[in-house]
KETITI-882881 format. One record per atom (N, C-alpha, C, O): x, y, z; residue in one letter. Coordinates in Angstrom, 2 decimals, always signed. Layout:
KETITI-882881
X_Y_Z_A
...
This chain:
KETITI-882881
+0.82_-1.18_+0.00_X
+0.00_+0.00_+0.00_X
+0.87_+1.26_+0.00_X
+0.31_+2.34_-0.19_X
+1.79_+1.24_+0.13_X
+3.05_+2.56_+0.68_X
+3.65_+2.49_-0.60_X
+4.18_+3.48_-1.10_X
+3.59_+1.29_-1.22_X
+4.46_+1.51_-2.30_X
+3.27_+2.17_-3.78_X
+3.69_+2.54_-4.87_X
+2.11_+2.14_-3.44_X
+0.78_+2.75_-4.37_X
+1.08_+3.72_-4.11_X
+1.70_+4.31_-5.00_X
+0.91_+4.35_-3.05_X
+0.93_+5.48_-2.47_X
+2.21_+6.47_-2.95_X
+2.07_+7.54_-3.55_X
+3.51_+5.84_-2.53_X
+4.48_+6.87_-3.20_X
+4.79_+6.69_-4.84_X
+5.52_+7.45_-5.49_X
+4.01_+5.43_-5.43_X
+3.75_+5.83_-6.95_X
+2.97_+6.85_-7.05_X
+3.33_+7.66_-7.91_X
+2.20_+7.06_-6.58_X
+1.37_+8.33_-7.48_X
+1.80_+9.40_-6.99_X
+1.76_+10.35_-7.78_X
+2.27_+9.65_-5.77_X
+3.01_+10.92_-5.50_X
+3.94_+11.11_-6.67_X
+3.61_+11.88_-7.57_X
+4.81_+10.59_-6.70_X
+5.85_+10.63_-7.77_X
+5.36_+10.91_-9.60_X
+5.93_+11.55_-10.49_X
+4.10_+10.12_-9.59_X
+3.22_+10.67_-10.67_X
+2.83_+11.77_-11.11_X
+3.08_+12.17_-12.25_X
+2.07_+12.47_-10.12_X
+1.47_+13.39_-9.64_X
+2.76_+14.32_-9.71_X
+2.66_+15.11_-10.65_X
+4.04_+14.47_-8.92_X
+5.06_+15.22_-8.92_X
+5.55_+15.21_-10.42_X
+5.78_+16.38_-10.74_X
+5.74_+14.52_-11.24_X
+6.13_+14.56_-12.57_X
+5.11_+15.20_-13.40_X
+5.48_+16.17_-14.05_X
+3.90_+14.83_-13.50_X
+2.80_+15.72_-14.04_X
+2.81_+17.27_-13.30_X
+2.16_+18.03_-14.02_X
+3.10_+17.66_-12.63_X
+3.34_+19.22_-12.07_X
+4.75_+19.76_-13.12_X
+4.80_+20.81_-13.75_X
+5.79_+18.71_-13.06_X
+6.76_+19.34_-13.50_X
+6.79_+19.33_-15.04_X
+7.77_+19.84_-15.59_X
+5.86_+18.83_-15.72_X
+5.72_+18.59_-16.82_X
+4.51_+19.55_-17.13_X
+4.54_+20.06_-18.24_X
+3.83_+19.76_-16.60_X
+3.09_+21.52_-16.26_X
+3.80_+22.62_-16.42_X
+3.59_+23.50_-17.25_X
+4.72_+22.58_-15.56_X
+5.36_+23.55_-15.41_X
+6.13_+23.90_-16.64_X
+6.14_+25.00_-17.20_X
+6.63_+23.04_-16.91_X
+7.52_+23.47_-18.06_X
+6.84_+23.57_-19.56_X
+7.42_+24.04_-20.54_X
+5.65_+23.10_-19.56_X
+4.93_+23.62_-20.62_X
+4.44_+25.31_-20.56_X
+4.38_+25.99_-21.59_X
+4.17_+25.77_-19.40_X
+3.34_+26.92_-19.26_X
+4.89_+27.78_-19.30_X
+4.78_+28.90_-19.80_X
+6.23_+27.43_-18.86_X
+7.53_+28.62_-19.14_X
+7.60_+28.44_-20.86_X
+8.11_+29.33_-21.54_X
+7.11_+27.40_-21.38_X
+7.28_+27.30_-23.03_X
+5.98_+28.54_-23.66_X
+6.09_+29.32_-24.61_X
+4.93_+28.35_-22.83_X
+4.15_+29.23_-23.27_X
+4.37_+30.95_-23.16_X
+4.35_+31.78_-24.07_X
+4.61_+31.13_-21.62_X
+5.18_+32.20_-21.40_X
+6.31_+33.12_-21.96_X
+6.53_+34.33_-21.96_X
+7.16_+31.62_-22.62_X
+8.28_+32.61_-23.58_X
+7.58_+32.76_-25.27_X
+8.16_+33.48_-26.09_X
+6.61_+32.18_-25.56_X
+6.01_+32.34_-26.72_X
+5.58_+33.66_-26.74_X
+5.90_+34.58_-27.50_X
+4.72_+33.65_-25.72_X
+3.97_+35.14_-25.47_X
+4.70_+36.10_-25.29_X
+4.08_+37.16_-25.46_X
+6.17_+36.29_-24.93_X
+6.88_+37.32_-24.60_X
+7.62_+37.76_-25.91_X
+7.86_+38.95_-26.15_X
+8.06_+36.47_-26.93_X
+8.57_+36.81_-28.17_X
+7.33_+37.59_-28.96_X
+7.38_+38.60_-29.66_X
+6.54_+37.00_-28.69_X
+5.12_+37.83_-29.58_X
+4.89_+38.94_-29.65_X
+5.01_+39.70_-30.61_X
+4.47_+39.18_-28.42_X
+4.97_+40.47_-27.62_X
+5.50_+41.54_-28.03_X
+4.96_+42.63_-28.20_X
+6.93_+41.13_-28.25_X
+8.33_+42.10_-28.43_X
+7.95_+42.36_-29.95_X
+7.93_+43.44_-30.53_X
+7.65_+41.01_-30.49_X
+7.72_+41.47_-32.03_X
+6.56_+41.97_-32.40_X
+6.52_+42.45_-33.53_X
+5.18_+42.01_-31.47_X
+3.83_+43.41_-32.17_X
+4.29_+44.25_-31.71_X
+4.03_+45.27_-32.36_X
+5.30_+44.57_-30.32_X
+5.88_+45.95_-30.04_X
+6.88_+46.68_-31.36_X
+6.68_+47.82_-31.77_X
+7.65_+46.04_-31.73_X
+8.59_+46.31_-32.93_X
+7.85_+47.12_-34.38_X
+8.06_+48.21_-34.93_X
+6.62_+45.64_-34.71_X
+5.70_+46.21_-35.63_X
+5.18_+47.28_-35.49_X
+5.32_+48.18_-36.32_X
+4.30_+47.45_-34.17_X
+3.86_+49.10_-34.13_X
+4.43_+49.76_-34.02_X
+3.73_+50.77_-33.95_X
+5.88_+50.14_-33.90_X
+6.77_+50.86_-33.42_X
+7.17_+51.28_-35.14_X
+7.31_+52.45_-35.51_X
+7.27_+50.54_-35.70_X
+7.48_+51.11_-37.64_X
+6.52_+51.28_-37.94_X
+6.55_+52.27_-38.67_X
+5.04_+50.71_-37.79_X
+3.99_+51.66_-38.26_X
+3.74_+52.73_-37.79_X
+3.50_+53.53_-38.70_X
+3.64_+53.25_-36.59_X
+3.55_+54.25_-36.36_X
+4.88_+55.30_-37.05_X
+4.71_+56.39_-37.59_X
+5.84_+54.79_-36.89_X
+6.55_+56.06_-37.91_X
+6.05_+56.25_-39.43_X
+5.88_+57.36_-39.95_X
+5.85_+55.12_-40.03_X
+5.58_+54.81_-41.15_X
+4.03_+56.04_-41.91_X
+3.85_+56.75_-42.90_X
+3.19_+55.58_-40.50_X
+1.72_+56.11_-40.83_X
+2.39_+57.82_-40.21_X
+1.69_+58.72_-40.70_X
+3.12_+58.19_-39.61_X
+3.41_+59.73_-39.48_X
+3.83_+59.92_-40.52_X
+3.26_+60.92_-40.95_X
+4.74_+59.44_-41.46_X
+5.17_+60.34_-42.49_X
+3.84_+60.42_-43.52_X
+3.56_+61.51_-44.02_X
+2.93_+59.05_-43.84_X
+2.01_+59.33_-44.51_X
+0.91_+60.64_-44.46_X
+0.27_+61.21_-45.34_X
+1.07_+60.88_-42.52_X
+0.09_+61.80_-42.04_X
+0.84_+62.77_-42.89_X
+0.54_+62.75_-44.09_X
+1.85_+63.69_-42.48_X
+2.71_+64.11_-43.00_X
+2.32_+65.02_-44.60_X
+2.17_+66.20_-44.93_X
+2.29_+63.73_-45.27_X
+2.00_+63.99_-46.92_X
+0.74_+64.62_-46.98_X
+0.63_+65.73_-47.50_X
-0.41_+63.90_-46.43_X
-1.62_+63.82_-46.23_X
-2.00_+65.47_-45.69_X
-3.06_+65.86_-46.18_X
-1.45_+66.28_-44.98_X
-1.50_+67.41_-44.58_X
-1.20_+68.35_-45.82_X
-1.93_+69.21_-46.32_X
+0.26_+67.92_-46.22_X
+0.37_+68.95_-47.26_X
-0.90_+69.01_-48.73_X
-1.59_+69.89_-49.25_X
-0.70_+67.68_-48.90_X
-2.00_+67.95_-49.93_X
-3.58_+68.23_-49.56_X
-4.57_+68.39_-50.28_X
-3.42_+68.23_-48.42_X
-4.84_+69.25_-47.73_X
-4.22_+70.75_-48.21_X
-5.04_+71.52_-48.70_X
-3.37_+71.04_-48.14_X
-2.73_+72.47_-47.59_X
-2.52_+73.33_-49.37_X
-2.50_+74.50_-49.74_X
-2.39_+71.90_-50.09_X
-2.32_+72.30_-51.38_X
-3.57_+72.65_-52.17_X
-3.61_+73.27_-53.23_X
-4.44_+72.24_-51.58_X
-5.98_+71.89_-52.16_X
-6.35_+73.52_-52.37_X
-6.78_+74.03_-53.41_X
-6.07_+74.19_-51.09_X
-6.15_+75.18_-51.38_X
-5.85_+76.66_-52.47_X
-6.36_+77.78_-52.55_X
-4.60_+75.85_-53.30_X
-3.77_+76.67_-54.53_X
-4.28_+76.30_-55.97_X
-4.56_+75.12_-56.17_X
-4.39_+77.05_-56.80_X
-4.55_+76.55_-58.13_X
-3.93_+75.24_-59.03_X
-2.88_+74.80_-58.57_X
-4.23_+74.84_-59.74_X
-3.69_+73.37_-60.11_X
-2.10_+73.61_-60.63_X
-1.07_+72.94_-60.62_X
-2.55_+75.01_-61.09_X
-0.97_+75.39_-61.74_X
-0.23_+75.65_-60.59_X
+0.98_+75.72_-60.84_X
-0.50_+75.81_-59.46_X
+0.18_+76.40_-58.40_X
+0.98_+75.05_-57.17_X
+1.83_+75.22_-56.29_X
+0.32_+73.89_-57.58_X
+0.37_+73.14_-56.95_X
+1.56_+72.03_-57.22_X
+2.02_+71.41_-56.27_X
+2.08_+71.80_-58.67_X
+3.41_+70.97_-58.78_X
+3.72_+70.20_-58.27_X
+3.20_+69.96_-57.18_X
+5.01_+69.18_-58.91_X
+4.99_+68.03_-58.83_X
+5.04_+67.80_-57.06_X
+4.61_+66.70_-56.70_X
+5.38_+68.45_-56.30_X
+5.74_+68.04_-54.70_X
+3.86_+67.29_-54.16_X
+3.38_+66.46_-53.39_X
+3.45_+68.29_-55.20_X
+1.44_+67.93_-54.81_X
+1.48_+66.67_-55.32_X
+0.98_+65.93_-54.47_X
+1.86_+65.98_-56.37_X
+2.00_+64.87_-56.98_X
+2.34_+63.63_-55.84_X
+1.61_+62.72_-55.46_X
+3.73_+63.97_-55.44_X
+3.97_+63.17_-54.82_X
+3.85_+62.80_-53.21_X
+4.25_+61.88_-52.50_X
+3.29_+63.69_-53.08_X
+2.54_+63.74_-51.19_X
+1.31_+63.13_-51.57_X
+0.91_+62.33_-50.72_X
+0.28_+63.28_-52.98_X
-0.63_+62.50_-53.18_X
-0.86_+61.10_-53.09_X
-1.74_+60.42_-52.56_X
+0.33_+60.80_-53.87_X
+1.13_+59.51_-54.19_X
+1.49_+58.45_-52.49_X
+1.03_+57.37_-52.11_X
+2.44_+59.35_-51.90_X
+2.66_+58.93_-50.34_X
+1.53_+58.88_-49.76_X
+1.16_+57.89_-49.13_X
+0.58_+60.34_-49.97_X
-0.58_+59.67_-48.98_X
-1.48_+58.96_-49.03_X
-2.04_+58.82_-47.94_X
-2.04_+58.24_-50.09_X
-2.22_+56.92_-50.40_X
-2.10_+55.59_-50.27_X
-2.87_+54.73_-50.71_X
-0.92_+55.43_-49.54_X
+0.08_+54.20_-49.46_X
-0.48_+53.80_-48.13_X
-0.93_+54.35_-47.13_X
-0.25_+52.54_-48.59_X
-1.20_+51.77_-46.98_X
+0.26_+50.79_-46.72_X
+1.23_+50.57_-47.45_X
-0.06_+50.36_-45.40_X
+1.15_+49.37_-45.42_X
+0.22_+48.39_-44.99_X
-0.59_+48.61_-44.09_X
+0.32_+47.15_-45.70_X
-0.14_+45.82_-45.23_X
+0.38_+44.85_-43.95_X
+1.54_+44.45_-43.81_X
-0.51_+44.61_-43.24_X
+0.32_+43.41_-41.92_X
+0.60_+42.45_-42.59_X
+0.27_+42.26_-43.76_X
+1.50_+41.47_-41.65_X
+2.02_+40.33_-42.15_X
+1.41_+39.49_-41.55_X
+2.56_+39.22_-41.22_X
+0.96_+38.99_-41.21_X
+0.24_+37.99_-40.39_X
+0.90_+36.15_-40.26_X
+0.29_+35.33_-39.58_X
């Protein structure tokens, strides 16, 4: 009976530690994940400022005649347009 008994302790103790080390496997999953949507938003957000950026001036241009407006209107049009796609 002692010897049932410290089988399943020992069972029981191996299934904890085999717990355990699944949930530090999980925990470092989640932390790489993590770091790398921190990274991603960290270039979109620069990314989507410069678009803002463009996006202002050709508000700012809207205001000038077509002749008045030149190629810089062109190409802030051009930039502010641009989407950046996720990677998923």
């Amino acid at each position: 009976m002692i010897g049932v008994f410290i089988g399943i302790q020992v069972s029981n103790r191996n299934e904890t530690r085999l717990d355990d080390q699944t949930a530090e496997t999980y925990i470092e999953r989640i932390r790489e994940d993590l770091a790398q949507n921190k990274k991603e938003f960290t270039q979109r957000k620069a990314y989507f400022s410069q678009v803002r950026v463009h996006s202002l001036s050709v508000l700012d241009a809207l205001n000038y005649s077509n002749e008045e407006q030149g190629e810089q209107f062109l190409i802030d049009a051009y930039q502010a347009s641009q989407i950046l796609n996720r990677v998923i």
